[in-house]
MITOR-334988 format. One record per residue: residue number from 0; residue in one letter; chain; x, y, z of N, C-alpha, C in turn. Coordinates in nm, 3 decimals. Layout:
N
@k:NUM	r:A	c:A	n_east:X	n_north:Y	n_up:Z	ca_east:X	ca_north:Y	ca_up:Z	c_east:X	c_north:Y	c_up:Z;
...
REM end
This chain:
76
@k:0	r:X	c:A	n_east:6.721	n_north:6.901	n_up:12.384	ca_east:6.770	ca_north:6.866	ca_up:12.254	c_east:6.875	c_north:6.970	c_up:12.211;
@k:1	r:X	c:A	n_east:6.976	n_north:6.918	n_up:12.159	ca_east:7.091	ca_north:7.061	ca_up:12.137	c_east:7.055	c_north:7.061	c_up:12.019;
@k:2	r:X	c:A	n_east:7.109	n_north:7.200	n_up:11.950	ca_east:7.126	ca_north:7.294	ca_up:11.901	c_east:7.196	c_north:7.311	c_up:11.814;
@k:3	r:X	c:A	n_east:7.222	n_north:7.316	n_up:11.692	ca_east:7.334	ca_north:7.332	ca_up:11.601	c_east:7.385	c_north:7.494	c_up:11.624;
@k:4	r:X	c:A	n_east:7.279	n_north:7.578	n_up:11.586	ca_east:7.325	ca_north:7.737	ca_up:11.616	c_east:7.375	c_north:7.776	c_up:11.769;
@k:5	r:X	c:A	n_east:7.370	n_north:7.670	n_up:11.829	ca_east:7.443	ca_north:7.693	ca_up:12.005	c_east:7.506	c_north:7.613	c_up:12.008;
@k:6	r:X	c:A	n_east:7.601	n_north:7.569	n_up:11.932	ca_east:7.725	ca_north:7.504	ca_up:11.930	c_east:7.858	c_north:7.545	c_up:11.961;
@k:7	r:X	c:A	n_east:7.917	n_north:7.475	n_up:12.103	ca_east:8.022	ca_north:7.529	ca_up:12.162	c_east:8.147	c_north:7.533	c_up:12.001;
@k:8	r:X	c:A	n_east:8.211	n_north:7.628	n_up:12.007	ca_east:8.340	ca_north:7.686	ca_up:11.910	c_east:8.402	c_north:7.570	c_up:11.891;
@k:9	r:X	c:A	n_east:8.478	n_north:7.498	n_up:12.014	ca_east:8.574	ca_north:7.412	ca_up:11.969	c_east:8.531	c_north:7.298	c_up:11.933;
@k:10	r:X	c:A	n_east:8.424	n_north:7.213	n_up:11.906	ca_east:8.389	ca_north:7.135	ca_up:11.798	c_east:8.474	c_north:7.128	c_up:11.676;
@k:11	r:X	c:A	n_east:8.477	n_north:6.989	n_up:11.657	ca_east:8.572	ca_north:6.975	ca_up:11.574	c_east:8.417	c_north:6.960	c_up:11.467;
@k:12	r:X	c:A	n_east:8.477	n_north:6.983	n_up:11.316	ca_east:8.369	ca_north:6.993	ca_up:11.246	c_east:8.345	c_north:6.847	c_up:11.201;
@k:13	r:X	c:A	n_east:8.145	n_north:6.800	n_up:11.176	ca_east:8.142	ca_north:6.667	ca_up:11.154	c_east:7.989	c_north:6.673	c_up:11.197;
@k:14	r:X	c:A	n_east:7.936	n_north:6.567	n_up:11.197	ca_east:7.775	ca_north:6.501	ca_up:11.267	c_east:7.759	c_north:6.572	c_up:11.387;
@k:15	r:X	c:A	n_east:7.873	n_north:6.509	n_up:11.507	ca_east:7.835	ca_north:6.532	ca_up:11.590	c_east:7.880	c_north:6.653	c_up:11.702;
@k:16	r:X	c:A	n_east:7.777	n_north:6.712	n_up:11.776	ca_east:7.875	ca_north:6.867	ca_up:11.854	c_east:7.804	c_north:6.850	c_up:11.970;
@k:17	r:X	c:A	n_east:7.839	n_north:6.940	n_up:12.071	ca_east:7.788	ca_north:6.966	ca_up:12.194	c_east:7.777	c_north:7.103	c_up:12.199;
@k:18	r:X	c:A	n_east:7.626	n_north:7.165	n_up:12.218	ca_east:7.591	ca_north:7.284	ca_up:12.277	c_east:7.624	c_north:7.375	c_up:12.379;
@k:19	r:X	c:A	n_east:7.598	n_north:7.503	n_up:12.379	ca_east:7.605	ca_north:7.532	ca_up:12.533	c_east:7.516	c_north:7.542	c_up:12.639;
@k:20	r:X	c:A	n_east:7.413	n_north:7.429	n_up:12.633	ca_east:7.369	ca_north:7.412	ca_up:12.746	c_east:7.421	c_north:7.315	c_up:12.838;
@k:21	r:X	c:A	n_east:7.545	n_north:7.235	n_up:12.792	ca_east:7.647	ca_north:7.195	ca_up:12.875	c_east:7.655	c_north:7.192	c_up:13.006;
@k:22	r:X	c:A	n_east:7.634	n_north:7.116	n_up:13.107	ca_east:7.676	ca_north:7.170	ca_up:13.246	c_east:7.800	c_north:7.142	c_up:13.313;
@k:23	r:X	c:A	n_east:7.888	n_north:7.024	n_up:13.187	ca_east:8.013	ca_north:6.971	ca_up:13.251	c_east:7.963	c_north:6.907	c_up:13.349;
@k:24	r:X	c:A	n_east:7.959	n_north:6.811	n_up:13.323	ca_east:7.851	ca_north:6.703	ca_up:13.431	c_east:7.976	c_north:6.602	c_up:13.397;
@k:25	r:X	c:A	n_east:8.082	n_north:6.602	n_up:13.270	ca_east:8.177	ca_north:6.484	ca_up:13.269	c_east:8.132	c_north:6.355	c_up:13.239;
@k:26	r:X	c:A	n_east:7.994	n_north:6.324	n_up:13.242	ca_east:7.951	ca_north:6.249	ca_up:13.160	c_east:8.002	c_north:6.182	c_up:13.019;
@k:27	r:X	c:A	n_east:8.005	n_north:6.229	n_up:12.896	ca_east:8.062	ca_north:6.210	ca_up:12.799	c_east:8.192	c_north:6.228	c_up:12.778;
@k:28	r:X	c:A	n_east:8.241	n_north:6.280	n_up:12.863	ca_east:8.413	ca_north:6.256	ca_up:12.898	c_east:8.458	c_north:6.124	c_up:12.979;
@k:29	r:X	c:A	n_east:8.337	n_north:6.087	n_up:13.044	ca_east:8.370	ca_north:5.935	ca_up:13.125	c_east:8.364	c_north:5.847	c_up:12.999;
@k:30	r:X	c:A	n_east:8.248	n_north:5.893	n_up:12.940	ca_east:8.196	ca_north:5.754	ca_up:12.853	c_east:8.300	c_north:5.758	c_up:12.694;
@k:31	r:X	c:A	n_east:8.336	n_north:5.818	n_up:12.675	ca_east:8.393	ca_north:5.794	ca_up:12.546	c_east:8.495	c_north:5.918	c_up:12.516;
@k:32	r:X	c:A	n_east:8.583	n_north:5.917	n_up:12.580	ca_east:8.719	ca_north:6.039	ca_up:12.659	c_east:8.814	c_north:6.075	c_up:12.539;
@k:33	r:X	c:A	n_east:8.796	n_north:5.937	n_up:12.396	ca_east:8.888	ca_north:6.023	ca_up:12.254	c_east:8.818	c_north:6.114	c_up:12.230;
@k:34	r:X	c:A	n_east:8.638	n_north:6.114	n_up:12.236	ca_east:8.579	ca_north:6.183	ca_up:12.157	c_east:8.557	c_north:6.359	c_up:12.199;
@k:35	r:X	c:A	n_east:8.513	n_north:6.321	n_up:12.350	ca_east:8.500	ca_north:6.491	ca_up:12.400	c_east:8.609	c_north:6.541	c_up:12.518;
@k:36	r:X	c:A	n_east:8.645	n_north:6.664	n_up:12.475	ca_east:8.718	ca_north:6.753	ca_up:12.565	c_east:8.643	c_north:6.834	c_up:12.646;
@k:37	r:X	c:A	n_east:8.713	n_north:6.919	n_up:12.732	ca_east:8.666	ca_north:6.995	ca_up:12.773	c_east:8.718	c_north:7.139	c_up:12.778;
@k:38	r:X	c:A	n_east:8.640	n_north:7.222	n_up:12.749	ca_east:8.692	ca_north:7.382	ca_up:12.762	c_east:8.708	c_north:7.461	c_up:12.905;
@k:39	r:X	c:A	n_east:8.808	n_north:7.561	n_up:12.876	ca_east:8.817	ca_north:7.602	ca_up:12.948	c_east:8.688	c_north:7.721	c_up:13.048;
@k:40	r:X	c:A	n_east:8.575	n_north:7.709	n_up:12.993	ca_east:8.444	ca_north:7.770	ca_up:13.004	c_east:8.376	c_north:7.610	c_up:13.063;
@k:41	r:X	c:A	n_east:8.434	n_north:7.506	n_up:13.080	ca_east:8.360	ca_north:7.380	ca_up:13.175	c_east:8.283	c_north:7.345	c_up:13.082;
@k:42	r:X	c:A	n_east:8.283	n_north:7.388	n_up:12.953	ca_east:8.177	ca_north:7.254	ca_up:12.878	c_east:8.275	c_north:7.204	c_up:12.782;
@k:43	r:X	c:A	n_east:8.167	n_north:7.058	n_up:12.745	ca_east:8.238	ca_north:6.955	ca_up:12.692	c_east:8.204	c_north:7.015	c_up:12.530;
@k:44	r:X	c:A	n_east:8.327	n_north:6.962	n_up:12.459	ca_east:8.285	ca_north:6.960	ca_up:12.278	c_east:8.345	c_north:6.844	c_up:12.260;
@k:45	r:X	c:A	n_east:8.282	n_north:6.799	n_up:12.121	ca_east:8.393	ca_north:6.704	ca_up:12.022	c_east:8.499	c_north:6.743	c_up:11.984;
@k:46	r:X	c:A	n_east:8.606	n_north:6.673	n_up:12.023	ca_east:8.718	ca_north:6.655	ca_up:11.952	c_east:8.794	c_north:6.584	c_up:11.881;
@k:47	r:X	c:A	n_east:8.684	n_north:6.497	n_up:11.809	ca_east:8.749	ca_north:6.394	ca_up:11.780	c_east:8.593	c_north:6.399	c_up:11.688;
@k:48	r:X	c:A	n_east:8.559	n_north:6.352	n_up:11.600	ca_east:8.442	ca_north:6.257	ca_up:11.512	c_east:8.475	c_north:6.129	c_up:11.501;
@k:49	r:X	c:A	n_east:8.358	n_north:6.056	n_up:11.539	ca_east:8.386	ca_north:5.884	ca_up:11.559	c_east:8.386	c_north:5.847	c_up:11.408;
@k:50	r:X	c:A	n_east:8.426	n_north:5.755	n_up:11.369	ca_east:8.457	ca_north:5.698	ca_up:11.190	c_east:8.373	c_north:5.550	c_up:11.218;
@k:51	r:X	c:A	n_east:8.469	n_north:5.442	n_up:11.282	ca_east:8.414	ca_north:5.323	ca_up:11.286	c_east:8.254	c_north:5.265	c_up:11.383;
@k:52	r:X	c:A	n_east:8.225	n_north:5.170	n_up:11.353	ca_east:8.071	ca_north:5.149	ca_up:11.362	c_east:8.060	c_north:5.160	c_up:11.522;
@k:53	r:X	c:A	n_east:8.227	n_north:5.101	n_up:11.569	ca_east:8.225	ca_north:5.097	ca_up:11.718	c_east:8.217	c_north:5.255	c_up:11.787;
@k:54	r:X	c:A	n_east:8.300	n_north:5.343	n_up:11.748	ca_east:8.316	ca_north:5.479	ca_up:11.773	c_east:8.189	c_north:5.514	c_up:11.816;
@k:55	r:X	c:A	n_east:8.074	n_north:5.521	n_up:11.668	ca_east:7.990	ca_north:5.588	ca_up:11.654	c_east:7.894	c_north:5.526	c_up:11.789;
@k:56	r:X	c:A	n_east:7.913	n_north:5.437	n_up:11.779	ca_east:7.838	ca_north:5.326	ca_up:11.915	c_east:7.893	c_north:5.383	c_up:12.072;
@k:57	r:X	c:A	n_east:8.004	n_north:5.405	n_up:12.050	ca_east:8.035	ca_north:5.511	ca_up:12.204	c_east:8.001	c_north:5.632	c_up:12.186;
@k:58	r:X	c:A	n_east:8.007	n_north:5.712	n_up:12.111	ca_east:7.948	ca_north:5.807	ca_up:12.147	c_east:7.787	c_north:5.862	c_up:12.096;
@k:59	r:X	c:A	n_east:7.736	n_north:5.715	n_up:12.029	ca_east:7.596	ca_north:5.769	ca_up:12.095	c_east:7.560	c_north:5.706	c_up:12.198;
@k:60	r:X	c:A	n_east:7.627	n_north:5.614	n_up:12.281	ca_east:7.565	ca_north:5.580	ca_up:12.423	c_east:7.640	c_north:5.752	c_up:12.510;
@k:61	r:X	c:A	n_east:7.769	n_north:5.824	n_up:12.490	ca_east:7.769	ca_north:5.927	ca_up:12.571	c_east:7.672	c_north:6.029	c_up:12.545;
@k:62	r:X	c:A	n_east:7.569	n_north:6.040	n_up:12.392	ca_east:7.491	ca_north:6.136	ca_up:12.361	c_east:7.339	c_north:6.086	c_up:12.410;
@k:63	r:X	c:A	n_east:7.312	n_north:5.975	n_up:12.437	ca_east:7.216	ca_north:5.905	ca_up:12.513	c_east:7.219	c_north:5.900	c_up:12.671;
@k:64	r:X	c:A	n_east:7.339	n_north:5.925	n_up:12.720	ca_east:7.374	ca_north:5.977	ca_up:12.849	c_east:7.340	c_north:6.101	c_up:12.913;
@k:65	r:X	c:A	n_east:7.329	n_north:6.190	n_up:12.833	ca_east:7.377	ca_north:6.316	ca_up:12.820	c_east:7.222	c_north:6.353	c_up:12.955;
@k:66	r:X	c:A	n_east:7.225	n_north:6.421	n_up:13.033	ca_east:7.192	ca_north:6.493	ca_up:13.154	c_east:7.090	c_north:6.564	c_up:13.099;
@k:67	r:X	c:A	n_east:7.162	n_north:6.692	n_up:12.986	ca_east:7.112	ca_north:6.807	ca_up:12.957	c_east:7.065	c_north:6.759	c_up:12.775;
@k:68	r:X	c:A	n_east:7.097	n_north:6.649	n_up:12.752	ca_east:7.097	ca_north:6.649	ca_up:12.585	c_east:7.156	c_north:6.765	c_up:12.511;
@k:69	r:X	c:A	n_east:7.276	n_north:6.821	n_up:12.561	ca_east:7.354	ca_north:6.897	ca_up:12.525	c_east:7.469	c_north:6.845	c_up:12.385;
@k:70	r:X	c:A	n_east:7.353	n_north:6.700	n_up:12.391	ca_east:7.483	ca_north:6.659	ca_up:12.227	c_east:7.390	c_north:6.613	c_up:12.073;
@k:71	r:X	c:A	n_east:7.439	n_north:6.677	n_up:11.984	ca_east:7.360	ca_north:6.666	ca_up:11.867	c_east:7.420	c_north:6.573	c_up:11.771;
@k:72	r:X	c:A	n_east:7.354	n_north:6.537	n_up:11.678	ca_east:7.420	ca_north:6.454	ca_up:11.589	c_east:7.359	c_north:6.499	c_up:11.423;
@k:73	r:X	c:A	n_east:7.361	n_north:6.654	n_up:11.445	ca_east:7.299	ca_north:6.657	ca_up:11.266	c_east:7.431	c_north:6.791	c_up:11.258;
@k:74	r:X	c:A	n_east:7.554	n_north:6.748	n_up:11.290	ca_east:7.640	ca_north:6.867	ca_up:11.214	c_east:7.702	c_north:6.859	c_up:11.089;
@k:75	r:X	c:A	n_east:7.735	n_north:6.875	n_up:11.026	ca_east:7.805	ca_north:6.913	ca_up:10.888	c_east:7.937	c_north:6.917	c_up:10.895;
REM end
């Protein structure tokens, strides 16, 4: 389950972030590629916050994907 206080930096601010228990597995970069980037440290963050009903629908199937559950959805 991620982490709000282990939240990778470049998160864009919003609901949703990715931790650093990250393994860059590319996962959530396959599944929904506006929403997460990747750093130069190999883990993925949001870069993007989804708005429409569809958005939010891709990227909780990439946060339902997630390997490590390295993606949260209670950010601010």
């Amino acid at each position: 389950m991620a982490t709000l206080t282990d939240r990778v930096p470049q998160n864009i601010a919003g609901k949703y972030y990715v931790d650093t228990s990250c393994i860059d597995c590319d996962q959530c970069r396959a599944i929904a590629p506006d929403f997460f980037g990747r750093n130069e440290d190999g883990m993925s963050f949001v870069k993007q916050q989804p708005e429409t009903a569809e958005e939010i629908a891709e990227v909780d199937e990439a946060t339902e994907a997630c390997a490590t559950c390295s993606i949260g959805n209670d950010g601010a």
